[in-house]
N, C-alpha and C positions, 0 to 999 in steps of 0.2 A: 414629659413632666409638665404638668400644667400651672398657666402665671401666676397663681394664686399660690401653689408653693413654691415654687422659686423663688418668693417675693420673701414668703416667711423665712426661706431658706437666707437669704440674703438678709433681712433681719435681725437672722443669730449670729452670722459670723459679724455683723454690727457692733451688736449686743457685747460679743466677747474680745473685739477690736478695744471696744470704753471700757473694756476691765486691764486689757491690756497697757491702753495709754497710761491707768491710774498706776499698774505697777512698774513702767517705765518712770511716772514722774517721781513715787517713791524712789526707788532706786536711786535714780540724780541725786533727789535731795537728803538721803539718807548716805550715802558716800561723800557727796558735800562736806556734810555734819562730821564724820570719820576721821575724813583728812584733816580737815583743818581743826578740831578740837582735840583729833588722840592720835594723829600721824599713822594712820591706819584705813586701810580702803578691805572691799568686800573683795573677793578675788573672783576677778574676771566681771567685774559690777558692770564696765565698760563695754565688756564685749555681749554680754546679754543685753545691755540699755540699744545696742545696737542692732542686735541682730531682729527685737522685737517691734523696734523703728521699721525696720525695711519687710517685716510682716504688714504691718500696718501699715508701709507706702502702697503695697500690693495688694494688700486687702481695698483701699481705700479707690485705687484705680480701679478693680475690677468692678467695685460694686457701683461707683457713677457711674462708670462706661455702660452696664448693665439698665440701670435707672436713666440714663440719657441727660444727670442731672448737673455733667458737667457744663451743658449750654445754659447758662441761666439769662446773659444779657447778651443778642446778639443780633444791631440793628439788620446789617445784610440779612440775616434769615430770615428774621421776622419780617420783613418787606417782600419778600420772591414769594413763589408758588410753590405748591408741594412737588413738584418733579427736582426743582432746585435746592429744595431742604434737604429732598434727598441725596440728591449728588453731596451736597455740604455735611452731611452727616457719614456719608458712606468716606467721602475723602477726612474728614475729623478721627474717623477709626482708623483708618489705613496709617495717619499719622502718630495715634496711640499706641497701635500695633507696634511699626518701626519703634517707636519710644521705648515699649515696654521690654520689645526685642533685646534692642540696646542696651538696656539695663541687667535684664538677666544675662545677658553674655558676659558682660563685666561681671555681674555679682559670680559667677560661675567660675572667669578666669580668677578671680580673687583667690575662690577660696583652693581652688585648685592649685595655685604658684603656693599658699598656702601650707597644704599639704605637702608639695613638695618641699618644702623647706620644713619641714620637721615641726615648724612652730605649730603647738596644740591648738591654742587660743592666740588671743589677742594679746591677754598680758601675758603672755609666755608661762602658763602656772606650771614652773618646772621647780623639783624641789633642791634646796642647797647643796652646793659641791656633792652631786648625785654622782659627776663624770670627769675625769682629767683626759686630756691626749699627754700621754708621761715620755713616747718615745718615738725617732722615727722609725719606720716599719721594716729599715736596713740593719737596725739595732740588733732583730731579732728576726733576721732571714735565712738564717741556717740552721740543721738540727742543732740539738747543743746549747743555743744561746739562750743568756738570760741575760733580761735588767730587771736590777732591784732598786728602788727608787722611792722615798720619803710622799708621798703624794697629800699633801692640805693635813697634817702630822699622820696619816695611815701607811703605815711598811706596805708596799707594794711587790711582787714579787712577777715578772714576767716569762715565761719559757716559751722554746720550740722542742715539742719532743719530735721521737727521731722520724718518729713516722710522717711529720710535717705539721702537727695539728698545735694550735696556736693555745696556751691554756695562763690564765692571772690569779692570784690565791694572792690573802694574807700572807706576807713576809712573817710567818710567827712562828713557832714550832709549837706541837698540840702540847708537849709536856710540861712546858713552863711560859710561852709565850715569846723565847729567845729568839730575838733579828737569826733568819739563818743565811743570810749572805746578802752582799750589798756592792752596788756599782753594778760592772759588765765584764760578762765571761759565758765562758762555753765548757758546759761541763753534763757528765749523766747523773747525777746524784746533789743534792741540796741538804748539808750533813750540816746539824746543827752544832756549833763550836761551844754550847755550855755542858751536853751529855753526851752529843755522839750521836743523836738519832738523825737516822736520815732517811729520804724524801727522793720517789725518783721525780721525773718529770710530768708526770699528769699528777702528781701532788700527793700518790700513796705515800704514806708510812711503811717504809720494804726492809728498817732496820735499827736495833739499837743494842748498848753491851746491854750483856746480863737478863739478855733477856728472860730467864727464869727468875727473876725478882718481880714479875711482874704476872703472875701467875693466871689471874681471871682477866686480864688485858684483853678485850674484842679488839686487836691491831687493825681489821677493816675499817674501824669505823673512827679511827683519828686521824684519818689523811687533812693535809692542809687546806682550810676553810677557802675552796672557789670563787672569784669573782669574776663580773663580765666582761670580758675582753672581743675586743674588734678593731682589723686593720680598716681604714677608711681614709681615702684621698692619699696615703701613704704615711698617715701617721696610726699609732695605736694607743686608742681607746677602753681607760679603762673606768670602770663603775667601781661605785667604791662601797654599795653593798649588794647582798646578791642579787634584788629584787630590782634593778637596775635596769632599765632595757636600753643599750648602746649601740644598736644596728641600726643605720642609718641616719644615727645624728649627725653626719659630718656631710652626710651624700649633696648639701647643698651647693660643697664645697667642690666637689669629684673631678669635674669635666673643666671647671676654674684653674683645678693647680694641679691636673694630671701633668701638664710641659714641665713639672718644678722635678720632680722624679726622688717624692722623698721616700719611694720605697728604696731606695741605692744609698742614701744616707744612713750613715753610722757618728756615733758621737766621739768625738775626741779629746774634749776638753768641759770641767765640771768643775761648778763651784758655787757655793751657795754663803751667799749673804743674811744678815738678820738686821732690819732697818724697824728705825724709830717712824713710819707710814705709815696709816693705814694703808692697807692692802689696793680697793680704789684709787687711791692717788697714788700708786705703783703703775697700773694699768694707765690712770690717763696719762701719763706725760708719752704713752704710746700710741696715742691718738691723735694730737695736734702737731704742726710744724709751726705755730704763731711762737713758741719759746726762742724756734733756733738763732734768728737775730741777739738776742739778750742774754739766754743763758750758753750758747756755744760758740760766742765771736769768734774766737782764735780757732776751737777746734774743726767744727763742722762748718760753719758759714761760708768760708773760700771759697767751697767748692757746693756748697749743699743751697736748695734752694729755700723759702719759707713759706709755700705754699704746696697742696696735695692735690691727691685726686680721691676721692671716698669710694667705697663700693661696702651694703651691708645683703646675707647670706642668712636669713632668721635671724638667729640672736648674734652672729657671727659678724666680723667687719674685716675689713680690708682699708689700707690709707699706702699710696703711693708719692713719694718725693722724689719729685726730680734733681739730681744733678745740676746744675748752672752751666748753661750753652745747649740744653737737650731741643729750647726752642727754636734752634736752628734749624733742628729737622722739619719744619713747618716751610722750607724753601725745597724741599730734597723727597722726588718721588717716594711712596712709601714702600715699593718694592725695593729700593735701595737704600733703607734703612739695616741697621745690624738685628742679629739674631736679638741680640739681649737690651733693651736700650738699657741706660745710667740711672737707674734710679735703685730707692730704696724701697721694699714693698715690706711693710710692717702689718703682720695678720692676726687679731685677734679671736682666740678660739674659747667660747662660753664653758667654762665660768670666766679662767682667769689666766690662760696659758697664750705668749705672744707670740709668734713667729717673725722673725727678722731676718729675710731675704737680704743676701750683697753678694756682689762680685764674685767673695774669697769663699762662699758658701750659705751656711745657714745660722743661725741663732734661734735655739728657743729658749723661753726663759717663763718658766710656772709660778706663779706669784700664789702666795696663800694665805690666811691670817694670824697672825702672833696669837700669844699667849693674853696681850690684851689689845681695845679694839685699836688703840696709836701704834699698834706693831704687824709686820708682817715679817715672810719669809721670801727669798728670792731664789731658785733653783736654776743656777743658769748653766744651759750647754752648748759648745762650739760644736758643730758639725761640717761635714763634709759628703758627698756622692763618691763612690769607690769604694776600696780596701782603706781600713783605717791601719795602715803603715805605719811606721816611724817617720816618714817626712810628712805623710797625710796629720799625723799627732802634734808633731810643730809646727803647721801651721795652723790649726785650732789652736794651739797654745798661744801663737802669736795676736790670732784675730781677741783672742778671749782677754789677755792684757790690754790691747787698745781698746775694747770694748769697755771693758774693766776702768780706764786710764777715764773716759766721760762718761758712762752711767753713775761709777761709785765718787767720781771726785765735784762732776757736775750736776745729773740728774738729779740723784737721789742725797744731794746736799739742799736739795731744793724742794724735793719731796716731804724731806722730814722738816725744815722749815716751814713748811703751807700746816703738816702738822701742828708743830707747836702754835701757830697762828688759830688753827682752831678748837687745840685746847685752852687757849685763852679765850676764845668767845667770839670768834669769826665763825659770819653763820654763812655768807652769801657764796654761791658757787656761780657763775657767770660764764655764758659761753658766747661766742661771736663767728661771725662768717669765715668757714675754714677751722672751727670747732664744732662742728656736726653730732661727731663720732662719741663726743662727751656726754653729750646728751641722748644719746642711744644707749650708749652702755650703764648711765645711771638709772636711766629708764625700765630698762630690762632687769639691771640687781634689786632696782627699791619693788618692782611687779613680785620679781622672783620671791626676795624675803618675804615680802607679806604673806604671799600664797604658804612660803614654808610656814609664817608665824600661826595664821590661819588653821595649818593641818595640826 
């Protein structure tokens, strides 16, 4: 290829680098104008203003280094000989090289941890309550079982038919839309209790009275409306319409809380609250330990410390509290530490479902939004690893009263007060060191909504 076109050749990728800057500078300042005039951003405005940044670092390198136009002032050169230019230039390259190396390796691992974590973009453009984890993967590890479960107001309906195959449908029934079973059980048939039709377990229509009332009936084609379902990390994943895709949102998670073994967990204990919160201020107060001093003196504080340790997984997080005296173990080899240390490990799974690891077992608890925005709902369940027994069922009953005794009389007395605070006209949300996790997860809902407002 001769200098003369390379030269022009490098001229156009110039050319279309200054077309590029000008829609990068638009973009800023038209997302600028968005947010702050109509509380509205472009989706993913961020992650293209970036991604055509680092075209244009790369364009920009290649074509000095080509043009040799990044020397422009450089007394040592200009004073030696040409044998020494040379070495000075050949070493300038070797060090561009290294540079440029560096950078693309980074840009590479980025987008590749990226990938692996499920996050599409940058602003996470995932659309609203697309997904819940509704149960752990023990719930429904035998032929037979179901859970039926309320999910962000959608009847959800879970099975194992016998053959082993994992299947989620609308809790409805095709004829009138009647809940046809609710909670946990193991059963072959899902018989709706307003006519009597019933449902085997892959979601056919196999039966109803009378059926000669019903004469031009196609019975194939009203089996129960299919949703996505998927076990992951040991919990199960359901989409909440069919176009859903659920395999491998959770995998960020897999190799993190494989030791937790929530496919052996079964539920024992359920109960569901209706609070005066938005739904958000449900979720935070599962993210910070800066409360525990003020709002749990008597309860938690004795024993509980008020500081964490963070970990985020894509849209996903993790917050660990230690116990009080765990920092002992900072004198004590670490091979002779215990299997389990003393802490609390609080996990939040996107959108809005928490996991609450202790001692006695597990907690999750599915947060979703009321009927208006100052309202949600709280779906809480005590779990346990094993046969859920009658003494396994008492003690979920017991952990879920003590549970019950500080979320319903402390938390969430606190919760619904930051409410009323800002339906009267509190605008300011504030975070501080050891509230991280606040600001990640409001980060992720306000990218979220827009992207759904957007579609």
């Amino acid at each position: 290829m001769s200098r003369s076109l390379m030269d022009r050749f490098i001229d156009g990728i110039e050319l279309v680098a200054a077309f590029f800057v000008g829609i990068v500078a638009a973009d800023v300042f038209i997302t600028v104008v968005l947010r702050s005039t109509f509380t509205w951003s472009i989706p993913d405005s961020y992650d293209v203003g970036r991604m055509l940044l680092g075209i244009l670092i790369f364009w920009g390198i290649a074509a000095t280094s080509y043009r040799g136009t990044h020397i422009t002032v450089d007394l040592i050169w200009a004073n030696v000989g040409p044998k020494a230019r040379r070495l000075m230039d050949v070493f300038a390259t070797l060090v561009l090289l290294f540079v440029v190396t560096a950078q693309t390796w980074t840009l590479f691992d980025k987008v590749a941890t990226t990938r692996a974590d499920n996050v599409l973009t940058f602003d996470l453009n995932l659309p609203t309550w697309p997904f819940f984890a509704v149960a752990w993967a023990g719930d429904v590890s035998e032929p037979g079982d179901i859970v039926a479960r309320d999910v962000a107001g959608v009847p959800v309906v879970v099975t194992r038919h016998q053959d082993g195959e994992l299947y989620a449908f609308l809790n409805a029934c095709s004829h009138r839309g009647m809940t046809l079973c609710d909670g946990i059980d193991n059963r072959r048939r899902l018989t709706c209790p307003y006519h009597g039709w019933n449902y085997d377990l892959e979601g056919n229509l196999v039966g109803m009275p009378n059926r000669d009332r019903f004469p031009a009936l196609e019975i194939e084609t009203l089996g129960l409306l299919r949703l996505p379902v998927a076990v992951q990390a040991g919990l199960v994943v359901v989409g909440l319409r069919p176009d859903v895709e659920v395999d491998g949102f959770l995998d960020p998670l897999g190799d993190e809380y494989a030791w937790l073994g929530y496919e052996r967990y079964r539920s024992g204990s359920e109960r569901v609250l209706r609070k005066a919160a938005n739904w958000k201020l449900m979720i935070d107060l599962n993210n910070e330990a800066y409360h525990v001093p003020s709002l749990h003196r008597e309860s938690l504080l004795p024993f509980l410390s008020d500081n964490c340790a963070v970990d985020t997984f894509g849209p996903h997080s993790r917050m660990c509290v230690p116990f009080k005296g765990l920092e002992k173990l900072a004198d004590v080899p670490e091979a002779d530490w215990p299997e389990r240390l003393d802490t609390v490990m609080v996990t939040c799974i996107y959108p809005a479902t928490v996991l609450i690891d202790h001692m006695q077992g597990g907690s999750m608890h599915r947060v979703s939004p009321g009927s208006q925005p100052g309202e949600s709902t709280v779906h809480m369940i005590e779990g346990s690893p094993g046969p859920m027994d009658a003494d396994a069922r008492a003690r979920c009953e017991e952990v879920m009263e003590v549970n019950l005794d500080i979320l319903d009389r402390e938390d969430y007395v606190a919760t619904e007060a930051c409410q009323r605070g800002y339906n009267g006209g509190a605008r300011s949300l504030v975070g501080g060191v050891g509230e991280s996790l606040i600001g990640h997860w409001h980060s992720t809902w306000d990218i979220a909504l827009s992207a759904h407002r957007a579609d």
